[in-house]
CHARMM internal coordinates of N, CA and C (Angstrom, degrees):
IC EDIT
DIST 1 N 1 CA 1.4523
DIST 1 CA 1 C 1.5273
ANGL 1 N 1 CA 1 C 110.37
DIST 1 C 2 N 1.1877
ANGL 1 CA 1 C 2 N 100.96
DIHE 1 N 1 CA 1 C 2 N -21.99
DIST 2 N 2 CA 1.9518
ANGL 1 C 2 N 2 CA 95.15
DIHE 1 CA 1 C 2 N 2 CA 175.32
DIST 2 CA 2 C 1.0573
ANGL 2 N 2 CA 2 C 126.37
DIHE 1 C 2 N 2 CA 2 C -78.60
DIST 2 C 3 N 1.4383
ANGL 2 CA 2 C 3 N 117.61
DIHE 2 N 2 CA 2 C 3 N -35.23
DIST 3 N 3 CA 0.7673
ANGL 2 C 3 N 3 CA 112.36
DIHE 2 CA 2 C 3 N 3 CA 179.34
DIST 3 CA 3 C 1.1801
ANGL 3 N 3 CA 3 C 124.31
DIHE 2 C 3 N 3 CA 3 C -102.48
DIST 3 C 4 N 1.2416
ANGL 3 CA 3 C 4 N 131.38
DIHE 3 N 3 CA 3 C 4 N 23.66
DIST 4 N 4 CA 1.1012
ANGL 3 C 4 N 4 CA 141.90
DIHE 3 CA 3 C 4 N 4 CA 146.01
DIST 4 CA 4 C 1.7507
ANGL 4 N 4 CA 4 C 122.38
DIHE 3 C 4 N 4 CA 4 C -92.74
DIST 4 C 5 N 1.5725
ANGL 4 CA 4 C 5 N 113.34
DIHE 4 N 4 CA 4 C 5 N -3.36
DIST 5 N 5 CA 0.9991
ANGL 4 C 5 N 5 CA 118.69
DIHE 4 CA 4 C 5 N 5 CA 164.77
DIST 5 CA 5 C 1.4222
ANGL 5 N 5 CA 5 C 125.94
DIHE 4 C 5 N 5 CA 5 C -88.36
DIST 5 C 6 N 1.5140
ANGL 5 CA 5 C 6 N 109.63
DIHE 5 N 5 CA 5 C 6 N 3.97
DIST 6 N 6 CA 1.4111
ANGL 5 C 6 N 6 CA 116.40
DIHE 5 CA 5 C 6 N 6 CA -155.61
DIST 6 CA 6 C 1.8306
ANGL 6 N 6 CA 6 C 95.30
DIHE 5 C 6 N 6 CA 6 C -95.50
DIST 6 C 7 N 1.1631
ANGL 6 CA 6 C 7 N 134.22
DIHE 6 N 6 CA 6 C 7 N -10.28
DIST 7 N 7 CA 1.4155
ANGL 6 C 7 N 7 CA 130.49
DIHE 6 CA 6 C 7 N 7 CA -178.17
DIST 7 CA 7 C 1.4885
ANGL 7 N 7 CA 7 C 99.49
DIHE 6 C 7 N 7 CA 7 C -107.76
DIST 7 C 8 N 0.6192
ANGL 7 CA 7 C 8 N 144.56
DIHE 7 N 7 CA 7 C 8 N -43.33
DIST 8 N 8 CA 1.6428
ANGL 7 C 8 N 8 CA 161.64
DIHE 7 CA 7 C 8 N 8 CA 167.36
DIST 8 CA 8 C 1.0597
ANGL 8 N 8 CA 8 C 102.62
DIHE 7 C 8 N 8 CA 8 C -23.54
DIST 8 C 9 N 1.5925
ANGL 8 CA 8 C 9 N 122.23
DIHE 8 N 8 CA 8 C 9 N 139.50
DIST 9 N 9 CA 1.6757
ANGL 8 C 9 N 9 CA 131.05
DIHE 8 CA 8 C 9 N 9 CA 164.12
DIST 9 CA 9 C 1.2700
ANGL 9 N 9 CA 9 C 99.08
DIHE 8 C 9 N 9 CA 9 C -77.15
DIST 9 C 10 N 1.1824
ANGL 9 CA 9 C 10 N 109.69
DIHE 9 N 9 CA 9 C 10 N 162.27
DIST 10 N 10 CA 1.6592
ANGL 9 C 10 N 10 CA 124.41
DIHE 9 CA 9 C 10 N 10 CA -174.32
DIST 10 CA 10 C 1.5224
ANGL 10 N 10 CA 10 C 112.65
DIHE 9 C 10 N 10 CA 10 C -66.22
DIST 10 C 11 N 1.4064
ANGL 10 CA 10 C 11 N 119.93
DIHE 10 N 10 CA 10 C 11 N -35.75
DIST 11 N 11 CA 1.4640
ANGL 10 C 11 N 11 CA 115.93
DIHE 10 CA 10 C 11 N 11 CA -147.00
DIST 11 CA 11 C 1.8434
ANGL 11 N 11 CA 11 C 95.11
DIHE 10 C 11 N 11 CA 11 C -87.71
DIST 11 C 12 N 0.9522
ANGL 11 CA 11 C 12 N 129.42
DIHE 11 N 11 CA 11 C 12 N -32.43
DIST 12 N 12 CA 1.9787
ANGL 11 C 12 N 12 CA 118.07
DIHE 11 CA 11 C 12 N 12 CA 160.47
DIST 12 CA 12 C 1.4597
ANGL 12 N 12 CA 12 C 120.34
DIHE 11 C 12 N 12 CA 12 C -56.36
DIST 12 C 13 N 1.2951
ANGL 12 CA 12 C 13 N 119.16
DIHE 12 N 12 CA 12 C 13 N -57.53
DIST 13 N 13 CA 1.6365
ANGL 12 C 13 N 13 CA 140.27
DIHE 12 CA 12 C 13 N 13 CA 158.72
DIST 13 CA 13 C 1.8925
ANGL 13 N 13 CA 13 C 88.09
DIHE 12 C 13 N 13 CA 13 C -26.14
DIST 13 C 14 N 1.2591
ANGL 13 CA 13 C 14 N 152.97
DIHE 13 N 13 CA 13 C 14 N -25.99
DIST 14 N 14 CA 1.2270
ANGL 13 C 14 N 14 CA 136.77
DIHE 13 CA 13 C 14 N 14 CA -174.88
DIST 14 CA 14 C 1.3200
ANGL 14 N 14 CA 14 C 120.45
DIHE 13 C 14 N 14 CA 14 C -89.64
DIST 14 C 15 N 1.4974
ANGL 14 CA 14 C 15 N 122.56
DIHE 14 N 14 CA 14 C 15 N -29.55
DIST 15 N 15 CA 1.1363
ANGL 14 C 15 N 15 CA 168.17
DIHE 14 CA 14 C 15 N 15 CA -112.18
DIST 15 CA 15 C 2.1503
ANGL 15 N 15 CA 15 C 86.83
DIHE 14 C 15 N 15 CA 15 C -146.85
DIST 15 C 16 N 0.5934
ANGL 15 CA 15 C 16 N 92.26
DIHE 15 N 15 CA 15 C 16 N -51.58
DIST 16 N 16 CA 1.8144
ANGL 15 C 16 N 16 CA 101.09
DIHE 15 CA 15 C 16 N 16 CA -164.22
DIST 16 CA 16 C 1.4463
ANGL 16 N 16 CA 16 C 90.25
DIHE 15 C 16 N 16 CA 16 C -74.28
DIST 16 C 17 N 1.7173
ANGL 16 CA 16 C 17 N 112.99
DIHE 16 N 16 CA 16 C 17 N -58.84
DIST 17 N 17 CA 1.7521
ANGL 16 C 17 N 17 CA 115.97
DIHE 16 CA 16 C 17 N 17 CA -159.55
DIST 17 CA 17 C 1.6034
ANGL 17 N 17 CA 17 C 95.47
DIHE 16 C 17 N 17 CA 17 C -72.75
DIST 17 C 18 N 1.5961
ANGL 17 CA 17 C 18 N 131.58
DIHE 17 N 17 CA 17 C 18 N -48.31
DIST 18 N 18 CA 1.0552
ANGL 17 C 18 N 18 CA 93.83
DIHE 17 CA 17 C 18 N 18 CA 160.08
DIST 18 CA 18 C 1.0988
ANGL 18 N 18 CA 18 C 163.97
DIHE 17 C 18 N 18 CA 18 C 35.55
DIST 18 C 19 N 1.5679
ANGL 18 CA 18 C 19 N 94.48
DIHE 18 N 18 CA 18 C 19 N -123.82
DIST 19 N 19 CA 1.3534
ANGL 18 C 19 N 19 CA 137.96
DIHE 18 CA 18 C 19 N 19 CA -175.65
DIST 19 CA 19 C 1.8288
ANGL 19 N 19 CA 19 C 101.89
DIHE 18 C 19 N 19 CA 19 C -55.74
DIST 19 C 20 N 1.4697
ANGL 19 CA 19 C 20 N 116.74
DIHE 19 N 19 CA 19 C 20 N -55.50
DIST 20 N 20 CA 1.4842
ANGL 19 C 20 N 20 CA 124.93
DIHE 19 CA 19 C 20 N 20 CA 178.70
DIST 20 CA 20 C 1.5381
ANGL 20 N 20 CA 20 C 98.49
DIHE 19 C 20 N 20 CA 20 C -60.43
DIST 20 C 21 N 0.9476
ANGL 20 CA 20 C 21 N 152.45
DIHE 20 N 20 CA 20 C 21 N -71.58
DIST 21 N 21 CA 1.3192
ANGL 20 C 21 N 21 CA 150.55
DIHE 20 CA 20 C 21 N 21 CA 149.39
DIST 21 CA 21 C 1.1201
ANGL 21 N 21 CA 21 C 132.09
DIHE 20 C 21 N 21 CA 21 C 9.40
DIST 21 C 22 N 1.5607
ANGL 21 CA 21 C 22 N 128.05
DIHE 21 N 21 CA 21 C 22 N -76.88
DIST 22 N 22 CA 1.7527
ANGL 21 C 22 N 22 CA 121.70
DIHE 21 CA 21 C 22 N 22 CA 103.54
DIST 22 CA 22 C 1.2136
ANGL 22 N 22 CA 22 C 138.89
DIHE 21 C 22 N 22 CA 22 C 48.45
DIST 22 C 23 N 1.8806
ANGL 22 CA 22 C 23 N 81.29
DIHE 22 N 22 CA 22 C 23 N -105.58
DIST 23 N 23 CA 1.0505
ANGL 22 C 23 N 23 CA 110.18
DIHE 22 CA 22 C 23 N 23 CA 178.74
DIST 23 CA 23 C 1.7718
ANGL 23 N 23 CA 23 C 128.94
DIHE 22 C 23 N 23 CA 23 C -39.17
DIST 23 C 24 N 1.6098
ANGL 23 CA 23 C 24 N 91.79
DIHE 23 N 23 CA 23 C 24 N -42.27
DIST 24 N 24 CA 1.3425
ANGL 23 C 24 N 24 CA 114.45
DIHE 23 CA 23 C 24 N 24 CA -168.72
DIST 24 CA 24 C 1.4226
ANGL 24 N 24 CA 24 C 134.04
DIHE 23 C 24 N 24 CA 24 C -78.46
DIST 24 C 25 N 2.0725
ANGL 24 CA 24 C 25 N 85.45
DIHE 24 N 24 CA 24 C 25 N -33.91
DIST 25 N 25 CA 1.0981
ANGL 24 C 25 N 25 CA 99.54
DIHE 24 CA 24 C 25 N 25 CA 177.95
DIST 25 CA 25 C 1.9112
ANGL 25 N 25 CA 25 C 132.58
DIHE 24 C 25 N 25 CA 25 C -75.73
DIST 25 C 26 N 1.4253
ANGL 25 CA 25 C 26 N 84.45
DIHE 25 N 25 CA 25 C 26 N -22.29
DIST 26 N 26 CA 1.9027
ANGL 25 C 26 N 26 CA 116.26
DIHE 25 CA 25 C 26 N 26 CA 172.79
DIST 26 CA 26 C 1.5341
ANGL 26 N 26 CA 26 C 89.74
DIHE 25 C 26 N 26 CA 26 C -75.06
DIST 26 C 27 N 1.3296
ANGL 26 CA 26 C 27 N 144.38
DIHE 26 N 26 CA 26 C 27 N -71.28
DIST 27 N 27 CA 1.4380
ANGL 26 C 27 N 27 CA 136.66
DIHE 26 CA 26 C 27 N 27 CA 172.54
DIST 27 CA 27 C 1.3334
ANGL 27 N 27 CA 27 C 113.71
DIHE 26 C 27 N 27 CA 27 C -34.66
DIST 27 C 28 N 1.3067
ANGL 27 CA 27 C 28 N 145.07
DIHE 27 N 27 CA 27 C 28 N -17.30
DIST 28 N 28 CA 1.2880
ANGL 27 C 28 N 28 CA 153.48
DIHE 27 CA 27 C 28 N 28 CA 149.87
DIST 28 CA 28 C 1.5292
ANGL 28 N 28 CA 28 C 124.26
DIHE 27 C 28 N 28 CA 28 C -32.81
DIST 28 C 29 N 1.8385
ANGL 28 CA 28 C 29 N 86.21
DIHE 28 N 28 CA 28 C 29 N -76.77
DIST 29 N 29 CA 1.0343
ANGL 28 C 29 N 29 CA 125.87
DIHE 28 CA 28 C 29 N 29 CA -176.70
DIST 29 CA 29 C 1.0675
ANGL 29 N 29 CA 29 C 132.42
DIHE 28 C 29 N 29 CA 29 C -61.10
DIST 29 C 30 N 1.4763
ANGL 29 CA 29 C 30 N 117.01
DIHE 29 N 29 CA 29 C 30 N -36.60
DIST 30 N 30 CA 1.3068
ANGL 29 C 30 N 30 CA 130.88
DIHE 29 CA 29 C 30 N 30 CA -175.14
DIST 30 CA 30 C 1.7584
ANGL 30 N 30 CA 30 C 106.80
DIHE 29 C 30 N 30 CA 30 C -105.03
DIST 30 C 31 N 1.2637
ANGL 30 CA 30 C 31 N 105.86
DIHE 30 N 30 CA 30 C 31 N -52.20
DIST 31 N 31 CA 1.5247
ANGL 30 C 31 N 31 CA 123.35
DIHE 30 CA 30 C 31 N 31 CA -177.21
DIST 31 CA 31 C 1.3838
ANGL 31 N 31 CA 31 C 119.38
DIHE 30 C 31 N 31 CA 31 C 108.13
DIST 31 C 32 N 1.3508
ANGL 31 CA 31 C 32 N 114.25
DIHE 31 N 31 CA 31 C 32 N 134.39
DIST 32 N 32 CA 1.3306
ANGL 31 C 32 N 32 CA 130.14
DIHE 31 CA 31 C 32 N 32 CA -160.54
DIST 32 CA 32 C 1.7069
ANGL 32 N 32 CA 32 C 113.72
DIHE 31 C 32 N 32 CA 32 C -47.74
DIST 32 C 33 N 1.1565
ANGL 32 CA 32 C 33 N 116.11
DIHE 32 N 32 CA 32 C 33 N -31.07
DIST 33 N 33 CA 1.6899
ANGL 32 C 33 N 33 CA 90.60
DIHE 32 CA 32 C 33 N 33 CA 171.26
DIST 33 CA 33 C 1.1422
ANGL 33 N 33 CA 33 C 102.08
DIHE 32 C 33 N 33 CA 33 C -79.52
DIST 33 C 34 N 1.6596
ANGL 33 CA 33 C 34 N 123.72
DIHE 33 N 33 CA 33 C 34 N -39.70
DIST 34 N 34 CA 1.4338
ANGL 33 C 34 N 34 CA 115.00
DIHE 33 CA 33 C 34 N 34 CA -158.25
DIST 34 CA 34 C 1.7437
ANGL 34 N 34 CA 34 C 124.47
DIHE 33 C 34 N 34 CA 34 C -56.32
DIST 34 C 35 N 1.6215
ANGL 34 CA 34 C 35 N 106.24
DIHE 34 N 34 CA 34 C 35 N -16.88
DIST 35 N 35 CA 1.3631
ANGL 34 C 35 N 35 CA 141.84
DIHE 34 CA 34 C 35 N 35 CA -158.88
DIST 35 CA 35 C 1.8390
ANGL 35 N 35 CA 35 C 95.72
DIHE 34 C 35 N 35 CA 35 C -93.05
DIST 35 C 36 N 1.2671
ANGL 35 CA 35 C 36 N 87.28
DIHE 35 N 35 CA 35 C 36 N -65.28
DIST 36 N 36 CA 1.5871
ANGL 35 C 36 N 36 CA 105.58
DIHE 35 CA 35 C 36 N 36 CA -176.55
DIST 36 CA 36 C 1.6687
ANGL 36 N 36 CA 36 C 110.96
DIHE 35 C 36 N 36 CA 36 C -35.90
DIST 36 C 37 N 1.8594
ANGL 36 CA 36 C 37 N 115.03
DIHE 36 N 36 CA 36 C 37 N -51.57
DIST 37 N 37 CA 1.3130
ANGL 36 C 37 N 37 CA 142.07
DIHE 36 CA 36 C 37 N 37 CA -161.97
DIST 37 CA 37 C 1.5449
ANGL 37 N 37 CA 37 C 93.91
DIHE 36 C 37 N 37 CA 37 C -72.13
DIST 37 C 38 N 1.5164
ANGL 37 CA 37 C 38 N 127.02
DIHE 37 N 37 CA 37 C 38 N -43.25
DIST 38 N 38 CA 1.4946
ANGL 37 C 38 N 38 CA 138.40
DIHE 37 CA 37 C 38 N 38 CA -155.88
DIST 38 CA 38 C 1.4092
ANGL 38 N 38 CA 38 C 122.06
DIHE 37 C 38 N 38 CA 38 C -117.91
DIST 38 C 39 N 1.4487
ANGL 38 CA 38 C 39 N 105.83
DIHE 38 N 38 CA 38 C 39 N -5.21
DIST 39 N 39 CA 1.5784
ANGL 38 C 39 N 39 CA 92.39
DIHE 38 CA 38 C 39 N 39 CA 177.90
DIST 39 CA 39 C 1.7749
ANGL 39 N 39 CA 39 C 109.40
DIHE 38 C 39 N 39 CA 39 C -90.04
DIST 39 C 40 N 1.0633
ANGL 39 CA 39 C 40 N 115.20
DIHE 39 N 39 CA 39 C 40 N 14.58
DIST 40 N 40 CA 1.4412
ANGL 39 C 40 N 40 CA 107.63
DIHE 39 CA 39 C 40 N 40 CA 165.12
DIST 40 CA 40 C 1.8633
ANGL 40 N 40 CA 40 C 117.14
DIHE 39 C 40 N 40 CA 40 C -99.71
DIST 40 C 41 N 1.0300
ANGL 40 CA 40 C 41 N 105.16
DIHE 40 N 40 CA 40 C 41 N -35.79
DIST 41 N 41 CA 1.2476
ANGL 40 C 41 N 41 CA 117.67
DIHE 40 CA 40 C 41 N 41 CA 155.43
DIST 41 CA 41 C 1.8509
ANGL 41 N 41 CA 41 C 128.82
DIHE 40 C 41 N 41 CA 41 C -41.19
DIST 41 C 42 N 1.0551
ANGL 41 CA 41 C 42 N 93.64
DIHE 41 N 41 CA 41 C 42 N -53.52
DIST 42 N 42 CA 1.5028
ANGL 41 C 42 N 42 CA 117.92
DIHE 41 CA 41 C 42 N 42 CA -178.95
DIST 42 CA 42 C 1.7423
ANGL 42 N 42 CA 42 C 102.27
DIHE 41 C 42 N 42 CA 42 C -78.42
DIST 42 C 43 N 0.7761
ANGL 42 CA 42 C 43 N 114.71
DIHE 42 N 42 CA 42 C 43 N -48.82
DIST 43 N 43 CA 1.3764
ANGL 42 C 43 N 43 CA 126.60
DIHE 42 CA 42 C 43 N 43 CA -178.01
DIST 43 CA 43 C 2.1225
ANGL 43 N 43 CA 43 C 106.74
DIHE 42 C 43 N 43 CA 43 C -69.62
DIST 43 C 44 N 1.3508
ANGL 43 CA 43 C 44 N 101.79
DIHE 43 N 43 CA 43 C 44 N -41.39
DIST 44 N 44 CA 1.6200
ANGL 43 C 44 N 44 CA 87.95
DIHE 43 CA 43 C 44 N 44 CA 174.18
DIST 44 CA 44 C 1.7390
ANGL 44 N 44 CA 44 C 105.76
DIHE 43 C 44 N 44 CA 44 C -94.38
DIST 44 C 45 N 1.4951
ANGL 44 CA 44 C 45 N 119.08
DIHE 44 N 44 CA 44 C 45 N 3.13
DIST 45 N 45 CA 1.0941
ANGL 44 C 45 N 45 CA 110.05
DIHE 44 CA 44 C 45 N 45 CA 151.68
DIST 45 CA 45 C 1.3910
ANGL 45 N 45 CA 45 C 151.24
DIHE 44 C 45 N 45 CA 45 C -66.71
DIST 45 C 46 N 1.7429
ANGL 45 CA 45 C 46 N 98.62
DIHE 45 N 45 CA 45 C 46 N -29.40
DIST 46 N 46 CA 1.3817
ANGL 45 C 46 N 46 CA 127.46
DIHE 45 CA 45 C 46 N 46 CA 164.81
DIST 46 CA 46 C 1.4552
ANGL 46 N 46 CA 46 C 117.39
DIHE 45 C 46 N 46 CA 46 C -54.95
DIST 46 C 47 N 1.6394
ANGL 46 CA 46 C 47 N 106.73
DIHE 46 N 46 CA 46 C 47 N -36.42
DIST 47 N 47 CA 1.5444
ANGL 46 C 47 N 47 CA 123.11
DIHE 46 CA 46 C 47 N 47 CA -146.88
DIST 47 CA 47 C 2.0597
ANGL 47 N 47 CA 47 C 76.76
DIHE 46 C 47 N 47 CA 47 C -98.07
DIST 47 C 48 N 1.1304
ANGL 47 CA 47 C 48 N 107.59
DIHE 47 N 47 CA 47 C 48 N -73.63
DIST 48 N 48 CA 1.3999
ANGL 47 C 48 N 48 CA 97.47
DIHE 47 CA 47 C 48 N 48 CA 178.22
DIST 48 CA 48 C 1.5244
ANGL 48 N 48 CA 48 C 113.08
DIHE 47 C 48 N 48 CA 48 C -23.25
DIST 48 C 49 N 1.3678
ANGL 48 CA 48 C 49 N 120.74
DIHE 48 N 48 CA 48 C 49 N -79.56
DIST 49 N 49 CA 1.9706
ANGL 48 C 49 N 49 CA 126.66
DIHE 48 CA 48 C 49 N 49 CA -171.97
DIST 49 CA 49 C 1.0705
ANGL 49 N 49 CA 49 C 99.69
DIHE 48 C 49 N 49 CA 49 C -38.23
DIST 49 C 50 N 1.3639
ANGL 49 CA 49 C 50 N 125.28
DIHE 49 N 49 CA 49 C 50 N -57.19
DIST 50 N 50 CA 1.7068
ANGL 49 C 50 N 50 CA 126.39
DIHE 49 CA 49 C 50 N 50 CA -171.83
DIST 50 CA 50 C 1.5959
ANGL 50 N 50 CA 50 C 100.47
DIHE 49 C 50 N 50 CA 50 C -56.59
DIST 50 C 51 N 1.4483
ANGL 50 CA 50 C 51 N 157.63
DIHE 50 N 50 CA 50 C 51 N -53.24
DIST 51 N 51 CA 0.6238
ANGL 50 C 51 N 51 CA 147.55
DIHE 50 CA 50 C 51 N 51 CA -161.69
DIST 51 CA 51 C 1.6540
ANGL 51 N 51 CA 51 C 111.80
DIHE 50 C 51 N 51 CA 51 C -69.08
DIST 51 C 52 N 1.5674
ANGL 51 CA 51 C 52 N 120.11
DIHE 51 N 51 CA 51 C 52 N -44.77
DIST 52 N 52 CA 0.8834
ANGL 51 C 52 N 52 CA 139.47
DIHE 51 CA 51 C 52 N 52 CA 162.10
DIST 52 CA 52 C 1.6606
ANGL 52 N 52 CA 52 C 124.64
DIHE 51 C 52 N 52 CA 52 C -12.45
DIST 52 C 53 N 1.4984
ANGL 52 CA 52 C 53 N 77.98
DIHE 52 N 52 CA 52 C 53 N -62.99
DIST 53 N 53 CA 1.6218
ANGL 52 C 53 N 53 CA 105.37
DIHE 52 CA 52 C 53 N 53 CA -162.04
DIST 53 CA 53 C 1.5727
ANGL 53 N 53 CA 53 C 85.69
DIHE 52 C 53 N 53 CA 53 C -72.72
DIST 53 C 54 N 1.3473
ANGL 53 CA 53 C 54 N 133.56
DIHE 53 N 53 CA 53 C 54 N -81.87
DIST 54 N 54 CA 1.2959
ANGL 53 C 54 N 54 CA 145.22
DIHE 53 CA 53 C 54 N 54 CA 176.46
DIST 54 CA 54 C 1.4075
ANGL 54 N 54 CA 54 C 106.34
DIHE 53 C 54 N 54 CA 54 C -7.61
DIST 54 C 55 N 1.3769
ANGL 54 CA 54 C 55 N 121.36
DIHE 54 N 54 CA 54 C 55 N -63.97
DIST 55 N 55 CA 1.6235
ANGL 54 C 55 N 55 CA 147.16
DIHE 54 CA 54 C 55 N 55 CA -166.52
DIST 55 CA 55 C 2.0809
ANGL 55 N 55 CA 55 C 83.43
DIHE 54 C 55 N 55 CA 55 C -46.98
DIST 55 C 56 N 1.5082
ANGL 55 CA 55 C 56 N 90.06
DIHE 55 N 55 CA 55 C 56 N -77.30
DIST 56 N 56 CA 1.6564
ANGL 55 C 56 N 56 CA 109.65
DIHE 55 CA 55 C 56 N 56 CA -172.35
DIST 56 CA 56 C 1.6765
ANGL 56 N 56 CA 56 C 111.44
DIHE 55 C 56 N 56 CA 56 C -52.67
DIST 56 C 57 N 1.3445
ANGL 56 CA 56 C 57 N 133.94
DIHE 56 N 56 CA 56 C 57 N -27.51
DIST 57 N 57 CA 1.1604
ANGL 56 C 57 N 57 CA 127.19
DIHE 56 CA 56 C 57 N 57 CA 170.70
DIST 57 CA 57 C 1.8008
ANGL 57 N 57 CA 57 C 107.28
DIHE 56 C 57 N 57 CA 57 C -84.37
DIST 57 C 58 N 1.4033
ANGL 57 CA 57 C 58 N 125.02
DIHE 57 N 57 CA 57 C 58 N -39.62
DIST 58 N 58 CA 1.8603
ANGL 57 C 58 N 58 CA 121.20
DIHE 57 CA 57 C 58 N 58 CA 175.16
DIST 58 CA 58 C 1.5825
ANGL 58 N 58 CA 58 C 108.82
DIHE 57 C 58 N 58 CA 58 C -62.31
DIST 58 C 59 N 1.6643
ANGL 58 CA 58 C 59 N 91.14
DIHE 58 N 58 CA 58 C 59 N -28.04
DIST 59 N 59 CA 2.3338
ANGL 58 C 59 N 59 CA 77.02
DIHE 58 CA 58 C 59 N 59 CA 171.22
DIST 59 CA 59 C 1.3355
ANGL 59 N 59 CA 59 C 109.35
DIHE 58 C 59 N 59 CA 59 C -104.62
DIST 59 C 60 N 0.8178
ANGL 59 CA 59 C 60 N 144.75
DIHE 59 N 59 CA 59 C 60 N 26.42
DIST 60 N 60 CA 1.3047
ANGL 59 C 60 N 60 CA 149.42
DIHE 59 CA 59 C 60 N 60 CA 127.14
DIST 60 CA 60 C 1.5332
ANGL 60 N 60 CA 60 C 117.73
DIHE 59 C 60 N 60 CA 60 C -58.16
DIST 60 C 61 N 0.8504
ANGL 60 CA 60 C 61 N 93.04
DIHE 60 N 60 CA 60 C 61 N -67.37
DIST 61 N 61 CA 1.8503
ANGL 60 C 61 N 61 CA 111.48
DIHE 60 CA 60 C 61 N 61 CA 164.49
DIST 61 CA 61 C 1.0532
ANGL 61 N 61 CA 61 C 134.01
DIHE 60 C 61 N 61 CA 61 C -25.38
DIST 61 C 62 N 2.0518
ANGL 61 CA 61 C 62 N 100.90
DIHE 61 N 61 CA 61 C 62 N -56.04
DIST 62 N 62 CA 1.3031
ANGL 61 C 62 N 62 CA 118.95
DIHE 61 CA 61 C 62 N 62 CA 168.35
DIST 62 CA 62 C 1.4822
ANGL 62 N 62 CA 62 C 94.92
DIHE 61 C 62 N 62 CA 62 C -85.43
DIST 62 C 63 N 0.6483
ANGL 62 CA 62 C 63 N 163.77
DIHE 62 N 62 CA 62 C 63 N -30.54
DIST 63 N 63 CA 2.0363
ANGL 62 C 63 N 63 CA 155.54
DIHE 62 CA 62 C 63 N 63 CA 178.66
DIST 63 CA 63 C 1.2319
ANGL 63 N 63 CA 63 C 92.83
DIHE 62 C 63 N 63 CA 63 C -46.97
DIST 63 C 64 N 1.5035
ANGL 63 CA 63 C 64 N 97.50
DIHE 63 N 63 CA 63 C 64 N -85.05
DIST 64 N 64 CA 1.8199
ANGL 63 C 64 N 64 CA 106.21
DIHE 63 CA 63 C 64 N 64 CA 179.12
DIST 64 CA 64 C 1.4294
ANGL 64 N 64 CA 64 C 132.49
DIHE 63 C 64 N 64 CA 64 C -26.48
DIST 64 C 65 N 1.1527
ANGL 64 CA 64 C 65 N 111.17
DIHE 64 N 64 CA 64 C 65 N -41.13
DIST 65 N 65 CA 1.6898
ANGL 64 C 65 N 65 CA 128.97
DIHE 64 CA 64 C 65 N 65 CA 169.27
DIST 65 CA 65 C 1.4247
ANGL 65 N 65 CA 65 C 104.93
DIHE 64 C 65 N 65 CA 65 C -68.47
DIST 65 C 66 N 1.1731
ANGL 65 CA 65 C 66 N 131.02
DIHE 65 N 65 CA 65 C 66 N -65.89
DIST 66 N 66 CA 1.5119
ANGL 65 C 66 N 66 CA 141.10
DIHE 65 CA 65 C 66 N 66 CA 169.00
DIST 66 CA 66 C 1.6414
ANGL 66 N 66 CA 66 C 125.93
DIHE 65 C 66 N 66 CA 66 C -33.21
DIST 66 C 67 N 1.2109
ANGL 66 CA 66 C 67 N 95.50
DIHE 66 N 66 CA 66 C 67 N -35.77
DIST 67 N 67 CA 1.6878
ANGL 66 C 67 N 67 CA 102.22
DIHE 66 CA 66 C 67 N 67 CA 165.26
DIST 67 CA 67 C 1.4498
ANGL 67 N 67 CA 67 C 125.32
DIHE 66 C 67 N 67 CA 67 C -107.80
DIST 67 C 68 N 1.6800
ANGL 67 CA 67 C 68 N 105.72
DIHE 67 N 67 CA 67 C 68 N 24.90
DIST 68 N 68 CA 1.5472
ANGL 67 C 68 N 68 CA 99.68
DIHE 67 CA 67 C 68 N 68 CA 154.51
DIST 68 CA 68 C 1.2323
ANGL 68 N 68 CA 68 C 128.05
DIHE 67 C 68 N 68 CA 68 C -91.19
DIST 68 C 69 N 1.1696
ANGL 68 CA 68 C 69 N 124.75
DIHE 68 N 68 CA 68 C 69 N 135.97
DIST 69 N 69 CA 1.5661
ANGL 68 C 69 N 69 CA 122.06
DIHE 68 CA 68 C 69 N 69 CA -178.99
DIST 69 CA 69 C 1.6446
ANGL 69 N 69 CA 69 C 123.64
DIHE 68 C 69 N 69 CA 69 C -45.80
DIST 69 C 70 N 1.1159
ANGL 69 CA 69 C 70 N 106.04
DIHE 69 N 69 CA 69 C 70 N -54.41
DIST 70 N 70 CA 1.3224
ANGL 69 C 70 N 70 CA 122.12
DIHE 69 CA 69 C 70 N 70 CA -172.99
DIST 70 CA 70 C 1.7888
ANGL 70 N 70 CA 70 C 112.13
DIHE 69 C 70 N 70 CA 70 C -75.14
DIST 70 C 71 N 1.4644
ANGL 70 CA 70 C 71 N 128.16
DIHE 70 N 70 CA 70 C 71 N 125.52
DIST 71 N 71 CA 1.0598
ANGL 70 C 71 N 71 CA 109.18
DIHE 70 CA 70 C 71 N 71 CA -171.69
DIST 71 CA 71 C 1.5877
ANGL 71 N 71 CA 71 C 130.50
DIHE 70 C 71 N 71 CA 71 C -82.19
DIST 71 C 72 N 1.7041
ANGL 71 CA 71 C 72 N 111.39
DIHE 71 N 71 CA 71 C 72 N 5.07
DIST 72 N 72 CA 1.5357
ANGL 71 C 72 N 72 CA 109.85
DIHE 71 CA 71 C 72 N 72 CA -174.07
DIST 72 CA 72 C 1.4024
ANGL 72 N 72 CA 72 C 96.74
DIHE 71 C 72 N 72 CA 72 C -128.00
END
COOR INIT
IC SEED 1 N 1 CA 1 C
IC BUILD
């Protein structure tokens, strides 16, 4: 990880340390197969909700826009 962090702009590298951080600490916690078996799961679960939420905040958006009188 270092050295692959060493060309890299800073602002992913936050996002990366994170996540390994995390990562590690749930591998602790739970234990390495149990982690091993579930962090993909967990991980397209995150990505699923986030989308979710996104989906539910742009139609709102478009609602909101839709019931203004004026068209610009």
């Amino acid at each position: 990880m270092f050295s692959g962090g060493i060309t890299s702009i800073p602002h992913p590298l936050v996002g990366t340390t994170i996540g390994v951080i995390v990562g590690k600490t749930l591998e602790k916690k739970l234990g390495k197969e149990k982690w091993d078996r579930n962090k993909v799961v967990i991980v397209a679960g995150l990505t699923l909700g986030n989308a979710v939420a996104i989906v539910f905040a742009a139609s709102l958006l478009l609602i909101s826009r839709s019931l203004w009188a004026l068209p610009y």
